[in-house]
NUTORFI-155352 format. One record per residue (C-alpha): residue number from 1; x negated, y, z; residue in one letter. Coordinates in steps of 0.001 Angstrom, whole numbers, padded with zeros to 6 digits. Each point is the difference from the previous one (the first is absolute). Example, Ala and Ser with C-alpha at 12.3 -4.5 7.8 and 13.67 -1.06 7.14 Angstrom:
BEGIN
<atom><num>1</num><xx>-012300</xx><yy>-004500</yy><zz>007800</zz><residuo>A</residuo></atom>
<atom><num>2</num><xx>-001370</xx><yy>003440</yy><zz>-000660</zz><residuo>S</residuo></atom>
***
This chain:
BEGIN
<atom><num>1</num><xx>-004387</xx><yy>050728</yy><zz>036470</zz><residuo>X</residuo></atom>
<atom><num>2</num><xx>002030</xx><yy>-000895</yy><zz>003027</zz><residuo>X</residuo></atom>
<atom><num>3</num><xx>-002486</xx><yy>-000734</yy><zz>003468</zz><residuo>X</residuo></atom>
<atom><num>4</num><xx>001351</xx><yy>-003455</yy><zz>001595</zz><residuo>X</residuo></atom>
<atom><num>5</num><xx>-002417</xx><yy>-000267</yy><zz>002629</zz><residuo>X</residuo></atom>
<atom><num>6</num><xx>-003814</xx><yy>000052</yy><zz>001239</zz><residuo>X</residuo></atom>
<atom><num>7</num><xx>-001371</xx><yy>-001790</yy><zz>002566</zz><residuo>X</residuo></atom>
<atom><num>8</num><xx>-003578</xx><yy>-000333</yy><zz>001613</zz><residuo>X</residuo></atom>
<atom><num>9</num><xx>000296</xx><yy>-003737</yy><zz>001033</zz><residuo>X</residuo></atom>
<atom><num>10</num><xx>001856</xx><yy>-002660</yy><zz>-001052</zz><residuo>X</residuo></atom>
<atom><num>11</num><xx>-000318</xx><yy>-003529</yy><zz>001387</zz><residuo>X</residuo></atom>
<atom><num>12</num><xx>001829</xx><yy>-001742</yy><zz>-002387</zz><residuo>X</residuo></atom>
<atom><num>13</num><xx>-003503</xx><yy>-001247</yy><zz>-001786</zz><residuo>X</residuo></atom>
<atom><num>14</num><xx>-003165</xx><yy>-000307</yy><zz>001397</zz><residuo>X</residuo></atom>
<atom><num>15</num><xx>-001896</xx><yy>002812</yy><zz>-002480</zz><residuo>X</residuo></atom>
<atom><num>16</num><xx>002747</xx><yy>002494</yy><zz>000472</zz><residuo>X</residuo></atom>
<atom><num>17</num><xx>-000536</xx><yy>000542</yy><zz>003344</zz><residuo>X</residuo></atom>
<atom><num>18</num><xx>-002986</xx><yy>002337</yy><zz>-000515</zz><residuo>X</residuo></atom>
<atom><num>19</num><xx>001984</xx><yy>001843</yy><zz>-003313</zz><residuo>X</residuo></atom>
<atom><num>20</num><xx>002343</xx><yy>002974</yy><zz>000320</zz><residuo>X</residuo></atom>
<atom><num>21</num><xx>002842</xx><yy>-001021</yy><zz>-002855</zz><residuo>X</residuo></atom>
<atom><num>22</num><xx>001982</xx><yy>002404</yy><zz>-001459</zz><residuo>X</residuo></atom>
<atom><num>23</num><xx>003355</xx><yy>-000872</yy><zz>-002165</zz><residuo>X</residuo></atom>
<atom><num>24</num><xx>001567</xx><yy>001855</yy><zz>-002661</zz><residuo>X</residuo></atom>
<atom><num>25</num><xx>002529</xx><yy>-000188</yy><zz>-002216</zz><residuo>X</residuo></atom>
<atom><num>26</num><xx>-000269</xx><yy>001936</yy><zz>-003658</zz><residuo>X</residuo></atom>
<atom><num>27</num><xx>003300</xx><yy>001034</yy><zz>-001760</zz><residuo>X</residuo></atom>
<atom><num>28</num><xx>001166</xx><yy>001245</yy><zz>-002911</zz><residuo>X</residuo></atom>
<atom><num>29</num><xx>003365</xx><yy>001310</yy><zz>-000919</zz><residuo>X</residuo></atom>
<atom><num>30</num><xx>001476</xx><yy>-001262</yy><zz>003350</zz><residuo>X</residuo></atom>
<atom><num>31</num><xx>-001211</xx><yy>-002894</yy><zz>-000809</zz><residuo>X</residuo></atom>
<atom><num>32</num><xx>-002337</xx><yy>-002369</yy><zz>002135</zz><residuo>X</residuo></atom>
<atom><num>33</num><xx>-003036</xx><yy>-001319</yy><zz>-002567</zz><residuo>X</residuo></atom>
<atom><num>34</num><xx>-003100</xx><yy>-001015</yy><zz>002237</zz><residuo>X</residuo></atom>
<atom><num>35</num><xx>-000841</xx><yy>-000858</yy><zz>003751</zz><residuo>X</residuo></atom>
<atom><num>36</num><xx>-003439</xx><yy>000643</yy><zz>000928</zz><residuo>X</residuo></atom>
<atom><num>37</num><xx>-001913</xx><yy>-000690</yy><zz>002902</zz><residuo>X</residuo></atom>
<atom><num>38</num><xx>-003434</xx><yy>001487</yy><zz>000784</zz><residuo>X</residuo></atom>
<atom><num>39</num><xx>-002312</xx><yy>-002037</yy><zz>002623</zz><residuo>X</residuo></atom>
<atom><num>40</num><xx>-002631</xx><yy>002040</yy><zz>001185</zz><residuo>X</residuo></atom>
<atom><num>41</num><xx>-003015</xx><yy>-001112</yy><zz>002355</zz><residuo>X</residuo></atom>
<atom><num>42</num><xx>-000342</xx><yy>001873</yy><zz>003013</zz><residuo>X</residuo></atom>
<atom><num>43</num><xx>-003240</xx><yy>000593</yy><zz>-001234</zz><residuo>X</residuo></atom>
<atom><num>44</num><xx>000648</xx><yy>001909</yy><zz>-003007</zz><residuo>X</residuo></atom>
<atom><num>45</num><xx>002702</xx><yy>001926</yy><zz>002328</zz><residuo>X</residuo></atom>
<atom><num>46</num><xx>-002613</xx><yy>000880</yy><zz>001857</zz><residuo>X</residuo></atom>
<atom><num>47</num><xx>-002611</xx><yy>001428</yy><zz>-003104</zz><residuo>X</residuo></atom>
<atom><num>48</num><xx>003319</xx><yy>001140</yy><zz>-001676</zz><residuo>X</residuo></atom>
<atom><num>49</num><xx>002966</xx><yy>001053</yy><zz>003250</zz><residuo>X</residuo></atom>
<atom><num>50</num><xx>001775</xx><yy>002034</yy><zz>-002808</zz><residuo>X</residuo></atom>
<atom><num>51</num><xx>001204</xx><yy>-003007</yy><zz>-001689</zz><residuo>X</residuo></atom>
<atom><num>52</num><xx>002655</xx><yy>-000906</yy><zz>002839</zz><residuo>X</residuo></atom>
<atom><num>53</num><xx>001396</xx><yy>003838</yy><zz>000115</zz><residuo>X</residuo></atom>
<atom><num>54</num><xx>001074</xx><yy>-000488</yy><zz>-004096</zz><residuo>X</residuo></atom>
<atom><num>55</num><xx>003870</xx><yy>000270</yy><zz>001007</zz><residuo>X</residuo></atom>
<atom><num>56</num><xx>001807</xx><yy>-000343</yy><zz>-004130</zz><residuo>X</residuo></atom>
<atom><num>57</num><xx>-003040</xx><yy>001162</yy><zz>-001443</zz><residuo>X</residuo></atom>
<atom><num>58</num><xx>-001331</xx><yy>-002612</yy><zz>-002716</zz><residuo>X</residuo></atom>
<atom><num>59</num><xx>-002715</xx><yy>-002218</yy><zz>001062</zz><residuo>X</residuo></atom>
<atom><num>60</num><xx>-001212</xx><yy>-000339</yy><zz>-003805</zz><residuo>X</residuo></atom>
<atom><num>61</num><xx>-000231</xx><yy>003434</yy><zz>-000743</zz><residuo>X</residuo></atom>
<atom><num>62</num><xx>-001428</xx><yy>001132</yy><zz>003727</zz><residuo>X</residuo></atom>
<atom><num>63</num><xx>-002782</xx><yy>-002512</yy><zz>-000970</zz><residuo>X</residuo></atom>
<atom><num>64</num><xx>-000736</xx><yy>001010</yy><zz>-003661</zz><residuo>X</residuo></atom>
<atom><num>65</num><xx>-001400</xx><yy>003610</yy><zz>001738</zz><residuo>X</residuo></atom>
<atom><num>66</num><xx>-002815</xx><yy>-002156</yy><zz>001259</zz><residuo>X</residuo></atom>
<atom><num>67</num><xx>-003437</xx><yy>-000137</yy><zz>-001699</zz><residuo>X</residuo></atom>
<atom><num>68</num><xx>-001456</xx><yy>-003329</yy><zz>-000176</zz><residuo>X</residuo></atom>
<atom><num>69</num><xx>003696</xx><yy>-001796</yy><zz>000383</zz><residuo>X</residuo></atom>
<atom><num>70</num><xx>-000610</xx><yy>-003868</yy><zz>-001352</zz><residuo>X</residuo></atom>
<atom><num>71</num><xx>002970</xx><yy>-002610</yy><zz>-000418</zz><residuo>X</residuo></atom>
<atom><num>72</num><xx>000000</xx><yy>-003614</yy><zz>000053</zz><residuo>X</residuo></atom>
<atom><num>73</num><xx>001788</xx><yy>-001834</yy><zz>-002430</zz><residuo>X</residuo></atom>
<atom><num>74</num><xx>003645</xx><yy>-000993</yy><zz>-000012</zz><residuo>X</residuo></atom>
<atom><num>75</num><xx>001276</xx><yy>-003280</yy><zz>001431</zz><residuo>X</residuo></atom>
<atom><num>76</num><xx>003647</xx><yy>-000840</yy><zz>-001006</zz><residuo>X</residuo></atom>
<atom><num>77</num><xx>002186</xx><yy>-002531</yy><zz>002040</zz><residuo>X</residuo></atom>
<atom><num>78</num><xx>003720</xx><yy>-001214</yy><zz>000485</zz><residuo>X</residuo></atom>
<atom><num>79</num><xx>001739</xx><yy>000586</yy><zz>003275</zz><residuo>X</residuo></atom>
<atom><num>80</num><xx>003860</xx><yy>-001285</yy><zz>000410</zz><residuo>X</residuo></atom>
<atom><num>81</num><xx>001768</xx><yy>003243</yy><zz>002656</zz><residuo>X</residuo></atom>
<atom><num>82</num><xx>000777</xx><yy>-003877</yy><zz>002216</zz><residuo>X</residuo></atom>
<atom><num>83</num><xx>-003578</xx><yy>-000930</yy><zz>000343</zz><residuo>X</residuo></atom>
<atom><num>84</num><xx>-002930</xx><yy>001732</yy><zz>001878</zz><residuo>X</residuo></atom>
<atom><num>85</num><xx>000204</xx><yy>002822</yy><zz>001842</zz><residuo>X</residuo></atom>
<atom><num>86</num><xx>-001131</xx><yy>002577</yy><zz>-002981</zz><residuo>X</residuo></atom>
<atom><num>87</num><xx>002247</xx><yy>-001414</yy><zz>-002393</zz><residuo>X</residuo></atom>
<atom><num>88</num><xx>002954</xx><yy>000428</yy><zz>002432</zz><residuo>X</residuo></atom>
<atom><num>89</num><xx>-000933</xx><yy>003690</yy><zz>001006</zz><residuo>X</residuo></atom>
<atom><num>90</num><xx>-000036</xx><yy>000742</yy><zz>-004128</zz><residuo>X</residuo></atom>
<atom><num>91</num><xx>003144</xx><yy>-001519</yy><zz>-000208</zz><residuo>X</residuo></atom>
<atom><num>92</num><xx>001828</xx><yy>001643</yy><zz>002813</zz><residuo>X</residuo></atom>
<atom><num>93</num><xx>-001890</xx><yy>003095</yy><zz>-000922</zz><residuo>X</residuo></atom>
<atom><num>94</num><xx>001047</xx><yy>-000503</yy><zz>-004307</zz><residuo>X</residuo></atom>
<atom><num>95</num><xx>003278</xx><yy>-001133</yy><zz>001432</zz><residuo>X</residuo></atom>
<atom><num>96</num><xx>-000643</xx><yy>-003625</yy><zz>-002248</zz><residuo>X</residuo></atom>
<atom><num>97</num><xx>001451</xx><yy>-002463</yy><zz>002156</zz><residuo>X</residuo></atom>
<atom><num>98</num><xx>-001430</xx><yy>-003044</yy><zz>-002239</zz><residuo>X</residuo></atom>
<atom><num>99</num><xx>-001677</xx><yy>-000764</yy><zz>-003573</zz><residuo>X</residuo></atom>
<atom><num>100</num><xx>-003631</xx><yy>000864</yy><zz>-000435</zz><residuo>X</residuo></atom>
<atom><num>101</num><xx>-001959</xx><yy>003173</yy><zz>000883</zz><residuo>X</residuo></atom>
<atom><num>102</num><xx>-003232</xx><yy>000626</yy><zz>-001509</zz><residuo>X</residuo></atom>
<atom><num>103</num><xx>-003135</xx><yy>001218</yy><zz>001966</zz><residuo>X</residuo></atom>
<atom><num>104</num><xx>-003268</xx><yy>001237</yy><zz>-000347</zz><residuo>X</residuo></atom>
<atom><num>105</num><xx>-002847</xx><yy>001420</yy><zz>002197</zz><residuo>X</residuo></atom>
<atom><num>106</num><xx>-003339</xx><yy>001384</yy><zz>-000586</zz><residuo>X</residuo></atom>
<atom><num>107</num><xx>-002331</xx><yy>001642</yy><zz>002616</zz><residuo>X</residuo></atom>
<atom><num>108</num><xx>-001543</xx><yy>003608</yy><zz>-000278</zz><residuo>X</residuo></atom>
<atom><num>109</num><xx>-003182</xx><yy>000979</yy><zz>001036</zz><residuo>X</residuo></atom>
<atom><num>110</num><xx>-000833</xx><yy>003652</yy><zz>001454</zz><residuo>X</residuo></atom>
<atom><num>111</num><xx>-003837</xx><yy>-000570</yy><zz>000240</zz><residuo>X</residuo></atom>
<atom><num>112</num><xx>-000307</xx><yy>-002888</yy><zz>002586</zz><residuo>X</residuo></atom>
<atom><num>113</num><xx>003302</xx><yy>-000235</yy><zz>001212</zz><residuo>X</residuo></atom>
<atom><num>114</num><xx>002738</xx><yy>-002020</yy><zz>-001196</zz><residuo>X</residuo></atom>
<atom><num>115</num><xx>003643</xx><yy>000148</yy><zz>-000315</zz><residuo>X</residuo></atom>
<atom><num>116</num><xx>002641</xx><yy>-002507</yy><zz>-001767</zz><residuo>X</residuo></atom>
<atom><num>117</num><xx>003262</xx><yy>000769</yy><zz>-001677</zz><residuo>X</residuo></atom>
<atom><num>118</num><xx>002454</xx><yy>-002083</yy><zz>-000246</zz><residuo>X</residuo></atom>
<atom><num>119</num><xx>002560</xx><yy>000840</yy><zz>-002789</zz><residuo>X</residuo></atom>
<atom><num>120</num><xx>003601</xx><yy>-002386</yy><zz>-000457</zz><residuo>X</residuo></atom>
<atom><num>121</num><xx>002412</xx><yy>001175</yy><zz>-003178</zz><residuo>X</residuo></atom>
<atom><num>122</num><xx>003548</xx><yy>-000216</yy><zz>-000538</zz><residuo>X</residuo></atom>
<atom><num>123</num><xx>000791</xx><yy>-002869</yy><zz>-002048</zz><residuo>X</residuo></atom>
<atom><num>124</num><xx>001622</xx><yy>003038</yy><zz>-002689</zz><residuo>X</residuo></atom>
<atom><num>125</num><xx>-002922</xx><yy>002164</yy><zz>000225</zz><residuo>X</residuo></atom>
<atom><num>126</num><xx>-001953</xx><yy>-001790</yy><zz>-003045</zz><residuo>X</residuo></atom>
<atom><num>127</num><xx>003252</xx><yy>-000689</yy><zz>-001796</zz><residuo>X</residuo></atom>
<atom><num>128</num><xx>000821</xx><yy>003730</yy><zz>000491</zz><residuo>X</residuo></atom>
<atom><num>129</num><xx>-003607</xx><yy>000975</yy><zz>-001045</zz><residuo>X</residuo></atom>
<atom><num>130</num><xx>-000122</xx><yy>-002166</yy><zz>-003520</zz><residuo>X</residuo></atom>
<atom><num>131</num><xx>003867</xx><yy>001074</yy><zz>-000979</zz><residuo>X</residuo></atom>
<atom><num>132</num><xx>000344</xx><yy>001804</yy><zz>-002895</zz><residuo>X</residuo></atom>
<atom><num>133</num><xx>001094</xx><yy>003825</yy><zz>000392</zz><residuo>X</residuo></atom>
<atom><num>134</num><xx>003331</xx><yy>000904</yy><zz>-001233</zz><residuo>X</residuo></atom>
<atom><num>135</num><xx>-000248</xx><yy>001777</yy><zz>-003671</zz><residuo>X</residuo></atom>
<atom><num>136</num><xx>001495</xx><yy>003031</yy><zz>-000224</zz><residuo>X</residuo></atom>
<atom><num>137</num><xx>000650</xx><yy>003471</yy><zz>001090</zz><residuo>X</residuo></atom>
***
Protein backbone atom coordinates (compact mmCIF):
# COMPACT_ATOMS: atom_id res chain seq x y z
CA UNK A 1 0.00 0.00 0.00
CA UNK A 2 1.60 3.13 -1.31
CA UNK A 3 0.49 6.62 1.02
CA UNK A 4 -0.56 9.43 -1.68
CA UNK A 5 -1.55 11.96 0.66
CA UNK A 6 -3.64 13.08 3.89
CA UNK A 7 -5.02 16.15 4.50
CA UNK A 8 -7.11 17.76 7.42
CA UNK A 9 -9.22 20.17 5.21
CA UNK A 10 -10.17 20.24 1.94
CA UNK A 11 -12.43 22.89 0.41
CA UNK A 12 -13.16 21.37 -2.63
CA UNK A 13 -16.84 20.22 -1.18
CA UNK A 14 -18.71 21.63 1.38
CA UNK A 15 -18.72 18.25 3.88
CA UNK A 16 -15.05 17.71 3.42
CA UNK A 17 -14.03 20.58 5.00
CA UNK A 18 -14.51 19.20 8.54
CA UNK A 19 -12.91 15.42 7.30
CA UNK A 20 -9.21 14.56 7.40
CA UNK A 21 -8.91 12.32 3.91
CA UNK A 22 -6.37 10.04 3.48
CA UNK A 23 -5.43 8.38 -0.13
CA UNK A 24 -3.90 5.21 -0.88
CA UNK A 25 -3.03 3.24 -3.47
CA UNK A 26 -2.94 -0.89 -3.03
CA UNK A 27 -0.59 -2.91 -5.35
CA UNK A 28 0.18 -6.08 -6.23
CA UNK A 29 3.02 -7.44 -8.22
CA UNK A 30 4.09 -3.87 -9.24
CA UNK A 31 1.05 -3.48 -10.27
CA UNK A 32 -1.50 -0.59 -9.39
CA UNK A 33 -5.16 -2.43 -8.53
CA UNK A 34 -7.23 0.02 -6.23
CA UNK A 35 -7.27 3.81 -5.16
CA UNK A 36 -8.79 4.42 -1.93
CA UNK A 37 -9.66 7.36 -0.16
CA UNK A 38 -10.64 7.51 3.54
CA UNK A 39 -12.79 10.72 4.73
CA UNK A 40 -12.74 11.02 8.25
CA UNK A 41 -14.78 13.63 10.46
CA UNK A 42 -12.81 15.67 12.61
CA UNK A 43 -14.88 14.30 15.11
CA UNK A 44 -14.01 10.79 15.00
CA UNK A 45 -10.22 12.18 14.71
CA UNK A 46 -10.76 13.55 17.69
CA UNK A 47 -12.39 10.14 19.73
CA UNK A 48 -9.92 8.15 17.48
CA UNK A 49 -6.29 10.73 16.69
CA UNK A 50 -4.54 7.34 15.86
CA UNK A 51 -6.35 6.96 12.71
CA UNK A 52 -4.41 9.93 10.88
CA UNK A 53 -0.79 8.53 12.16
CA UNK A 54 -1.64 4.95 10.01
CA UNK A 55 1.37 5.77 7.50
CA UNK A 56 1.09 2.10 4.87
CA UNK A 57 -0.51 0.32 7.51
CA UNK A 58 -4.01 -1.16 6.25
CA UNK A 59 -7.01 0.68 7.25
CA UNK A 60 -9.16 -2.69 6.99
CA UNK A 61 -7.14 -4.71 9.05
CA UNK A 62 -6.18 -1.72 11.75
CA UNK A 63 -10.04 -1.63 12.10
CA UNK A 64 -10.90 -5.39 12.34
CA UNK A 65 -8.78 -5.20 16.01
CA UNK A 66 -11.75 -3.20 17.17
CA UNK A 67 -14.59 -4.70 19.26
CA UNK A 68 -17.92 -3.57 18.31
CA UNK A 69 -16.64 -2.52 14.53
CA UNK A 70 -20.14 -2.25 12.32
CA UNK A 71 -20.14 -1.62 8.39
CA UNK A 72 -22.64 -0.16 6.23
CA UNK A 73 -23.47 -1.69 3.16
CA UNK A 74 -21.79 -1.31 -0.20
CA UNK A 75 -22.82 1.28 -2.78
CA UNK A 76 -21.32 0.68 -6.30
CA UNK A 77 -21.05 3.54 -8.96
CA UNK A 78 -19.32 4.46 -12.39
CA UNK A 79 -16.81 7.24 -12.52
CA UNK A 80 -15.06 8.12 -16.11
CA UNK A 81 -10.86 9.30 -14.82
CA UNK A 82 -12.40 12.85 -17.18
CA UNK A 83 -15.28 13.53 -14.95
CA UNK A 84 -15.43 14.59 -11.21
CA UNK A 85 -12.79 15.18 -9.20
CA UNK A 86 -12.61 11.43 -7.55
CA UNK A 87 -12.84 9.78 -10.71
CA UNK A 88 -9.89 11.85 -12.07
CA UNK A 89 -7.63 11.34 -8.89
CA UNK A 90 -8.36 7.25 -9.46
CA UNK A 91 -7.43 7.64 -12.81
CA UNK A 92 -4.26 9.59 -12.49
CA UNK A 93 -3.61 7.54 -9.43
CA UNK A 94 -4.55 3.77 -11.62
CA UNK A 95 -2.77 5.52 -14.42
CA UNK A 96 -6.38 4.87 -16.69
CA UNK A 97 -6.51 7.81 -18.72
CA UNK A 98 -10.23 6.94 -20.04
CA UNK A 99 -12.92 3.95 -20.13
CA UNK A 100 -14.82 3.22 -16.97
CA UNK A 101 -13.62 2.79 -13.36
CA UNK A 102 -15.74 1.16 -10.92
CA UNK A 103 -16.36 2.50 -7.31
CA UNK A 104 -17.74 1.70 -4.18
CA UNK A 105 -17.96 3.18 -0.61
CA UNK A 106 -19.35 2.10 2.60
CA UNK A 107 -18.95 3.87 6.02
CA UNK A 108 -17.52 2.21 9.29
CA UNK A 109 -18.61 2.78 12.55
CA UNK A 110 -16.18 2.70 15.75
CA UNK A 111 -19.01 3.15 18.37
CA UNK A 112 -20.46 6.65 17.52
CA UNK A 113 -18.11 7.86 15.19
CA UNK A 114 -18.08 7.54 11.60
CA UNK A 115 -15.69 7.19 8.85
CA UNK A 116 -16.24 6.54 4.89
CA UNK A 117 -14.07 4.69 2.46
CA UNK A 118 -13.99 5.27 -0.72
CA UNK A 119 -12.56 2.38 -2.86
CA UNK A 120 -12.01 2.88 -7.14
CA UNK A 121 -10.55 -0.50 -9.07
CA UNK A 122 -8.55 -0.92 -12.02
CA UNK A 123 -10.63 -1.69 -14.86
CA UNK A 124 -8.25 -5.35 -14.95
CA UNK A 125 -8.59 -5.98 -11.38
CA UNK A 126 -12.01 -8.09 -11.75
CA UNK A 127 -10.90 -9.48 -15.08
CA UNK A 128 -7.62 -10.48 -13.33
CA UNK A 129 -9.60 -11.82 -10.28
CA UNK A 130 -12.24 -14.21 -12.39
CA UNK A 131 -9.25 -15.54 -14.92
CA UNK A 132 -8.63 -18.91 -14.83
CA UNK A 133 -5.13 -20.04 -13.25
CA UNK A 134 -2.69 -21.53 -15.55
CA UNK A 135 -2.70 -25.61 -15.22
CA UNK A 136 0.32 -26.99 -14.59
CA UNK A 137 3.49 -27.35 -12.71
Amino acid sequence: MEPLAQSGVDAETWHLATAHRRRVVLSAADERWVYAETLIPLATVAAHPWLVHLGNQSLGATLARHPGLRRGPFEYTALQPTGSALGRRAGAALEIPEGVLWARRSWFALGAYRLCVLEVFHPRAGAEASSPSPQGG
